[in-house]
C-alpha positions as CSV (number, residue, x, y, z in Angstrom):
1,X,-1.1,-7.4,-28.2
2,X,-1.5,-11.0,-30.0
3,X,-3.5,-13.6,-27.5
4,X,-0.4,-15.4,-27.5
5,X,1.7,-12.8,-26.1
6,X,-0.7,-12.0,-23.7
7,X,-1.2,-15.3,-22.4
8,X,2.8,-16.0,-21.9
9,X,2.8,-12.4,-20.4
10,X,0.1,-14.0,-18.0
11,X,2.0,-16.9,-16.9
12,X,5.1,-15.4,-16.8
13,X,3.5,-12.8,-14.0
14,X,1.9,-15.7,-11.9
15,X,5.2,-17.2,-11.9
16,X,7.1,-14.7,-10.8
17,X,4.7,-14.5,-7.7
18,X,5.1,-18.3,-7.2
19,X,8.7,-17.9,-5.3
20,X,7.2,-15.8,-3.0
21,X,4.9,-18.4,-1.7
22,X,7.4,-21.2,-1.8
23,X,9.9,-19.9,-0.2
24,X,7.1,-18.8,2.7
25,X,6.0,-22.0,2.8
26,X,10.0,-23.8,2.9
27,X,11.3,-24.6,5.9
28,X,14.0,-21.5,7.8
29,X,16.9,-22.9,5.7
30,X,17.7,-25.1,3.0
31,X,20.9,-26.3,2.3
32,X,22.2,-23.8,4.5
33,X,20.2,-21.3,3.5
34,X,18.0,-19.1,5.3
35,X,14.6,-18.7,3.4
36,X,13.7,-15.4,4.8
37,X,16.7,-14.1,3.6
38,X,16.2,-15.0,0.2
39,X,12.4,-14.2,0.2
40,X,13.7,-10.6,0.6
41,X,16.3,-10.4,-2.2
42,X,13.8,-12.2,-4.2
43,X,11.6,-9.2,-3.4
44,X,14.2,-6.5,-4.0
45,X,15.0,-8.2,-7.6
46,X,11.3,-8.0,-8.4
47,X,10.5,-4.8,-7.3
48,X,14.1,-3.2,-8.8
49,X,12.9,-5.6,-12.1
50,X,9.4,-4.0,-12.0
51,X,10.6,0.0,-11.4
52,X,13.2,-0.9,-14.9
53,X,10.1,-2.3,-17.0
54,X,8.5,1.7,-16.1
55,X,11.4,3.2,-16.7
56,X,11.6,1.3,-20.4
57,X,8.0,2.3,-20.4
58,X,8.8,6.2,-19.9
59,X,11.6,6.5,-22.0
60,X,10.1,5.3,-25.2
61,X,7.1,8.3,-24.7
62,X,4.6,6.2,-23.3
63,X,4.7,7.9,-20.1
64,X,5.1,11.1,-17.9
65,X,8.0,12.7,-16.1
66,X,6.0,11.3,-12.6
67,X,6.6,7.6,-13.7
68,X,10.0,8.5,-14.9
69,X,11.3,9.9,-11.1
70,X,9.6,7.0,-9.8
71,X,10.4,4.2,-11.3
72,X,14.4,5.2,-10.2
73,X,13.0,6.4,-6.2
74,X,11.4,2.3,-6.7
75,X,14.3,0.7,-7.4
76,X,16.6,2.4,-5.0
77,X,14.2,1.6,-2.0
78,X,14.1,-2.1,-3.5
79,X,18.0,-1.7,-2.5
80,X,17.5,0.1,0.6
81,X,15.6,-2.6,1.9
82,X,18.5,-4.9,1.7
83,X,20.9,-2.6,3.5
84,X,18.2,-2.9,6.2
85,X,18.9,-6.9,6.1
86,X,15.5,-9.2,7.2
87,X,13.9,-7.2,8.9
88,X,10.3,-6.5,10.1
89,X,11.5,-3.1,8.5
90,X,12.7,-4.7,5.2
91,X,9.3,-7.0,4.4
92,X,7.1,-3.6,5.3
93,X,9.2,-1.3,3.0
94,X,8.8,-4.0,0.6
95,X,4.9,-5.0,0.4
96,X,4.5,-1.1,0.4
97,X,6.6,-0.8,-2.5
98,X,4.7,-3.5,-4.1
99,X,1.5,-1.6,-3.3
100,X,3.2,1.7,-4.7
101,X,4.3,0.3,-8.1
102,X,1.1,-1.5,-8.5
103,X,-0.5,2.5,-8.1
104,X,1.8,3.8,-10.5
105,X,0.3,1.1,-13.2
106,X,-3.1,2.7,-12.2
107,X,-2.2,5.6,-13.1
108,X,-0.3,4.9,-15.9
109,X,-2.8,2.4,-17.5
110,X,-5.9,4.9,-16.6
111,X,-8.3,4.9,-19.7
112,X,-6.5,2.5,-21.8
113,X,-9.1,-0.1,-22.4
114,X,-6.6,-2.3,-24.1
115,X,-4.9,-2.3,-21.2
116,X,-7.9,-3.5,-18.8
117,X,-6.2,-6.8,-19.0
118,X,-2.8,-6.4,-17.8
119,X,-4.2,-3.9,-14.8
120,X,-6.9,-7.1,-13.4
121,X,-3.6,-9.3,-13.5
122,X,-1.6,-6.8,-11.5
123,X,-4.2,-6.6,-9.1
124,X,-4.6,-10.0,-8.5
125,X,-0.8,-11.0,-8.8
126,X,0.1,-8.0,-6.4
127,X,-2.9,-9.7,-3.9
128,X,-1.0,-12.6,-4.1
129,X,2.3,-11.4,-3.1
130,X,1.0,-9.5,-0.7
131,X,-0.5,-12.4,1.2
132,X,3.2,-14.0,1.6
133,X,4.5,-11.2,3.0
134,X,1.6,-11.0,5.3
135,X,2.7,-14.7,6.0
136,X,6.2,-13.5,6.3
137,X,5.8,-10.6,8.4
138,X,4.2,-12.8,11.3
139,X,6.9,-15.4,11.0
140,X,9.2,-12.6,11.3
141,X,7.3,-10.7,14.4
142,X,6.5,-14.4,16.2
143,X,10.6,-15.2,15.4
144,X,11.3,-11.6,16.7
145,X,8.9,-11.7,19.9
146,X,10.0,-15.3,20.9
């Protein structure tokens, strides 16, 4: 991969974790919108986006029949979590599946030094969703308790 591909690759993966944080830090609605709500589809869309960019990486040989199962059980609990609606539930099932799709790029990635790159940013990037949802979650349980 060209440096120049790799560094918009780079940016576009910190950006994608920058919704997560706004919309954490935005007030409960705007424009009559709750922000909660949205920080969950927002999840679900990433997640289900994440799961499809394995399954491309399976079906053109570059992976293993694991990945392949996975990638589809990923996206359908990305949808699950939005039949569950914004919930404590939902964020949970959510920053595991997070945590789950970040292993499966372990695994996948394993020995490939030329990948060594792309695994640090998923590791940080995934730290950094992670924290909102840890944000999130106690908003959620605080708004749930009181």
């Amino acid at each position: 991969m060209n440096t120049t591909t790799r560094n918009v690759a780079t940016a576009l993966t910190y950006m994608g974790a920058l919704p997560f944080w706004l919309l954490t830090l935005a007030p409960e609605t705007v424009l009559g919108v709750n922000t909660a709500s949205v920080f969950l589809l927002y999840g679900a869309i990433i997640s289900s986006f994440m799961a499809g960019a394995q399954w491309g990486t399976e079906i053109r040989g570059r992976g293993d029949l694991l990945s392949t199962v996975t990638s589809n059980v990923f996206a359908l609990v990305a949808f699950l979590t939005l039949m569950l609606g914004l919930s404590v539930t939902a964020l949970l099932m959510q920053m595991v599946l997070f945590g789950c799709l970040l292993l499966d790029d372990y695994r996948s990635l394993a020995g490939r030094d030329d990948q060594r790159w792309y695994w640090k940013l998923r590791l940080r990037v995934t730290v950094i969703v992670a924290g909102a949802y840890c944000v999130m979650l106690i908003d959620r349980a605080v708004a749930v308790s009181g």
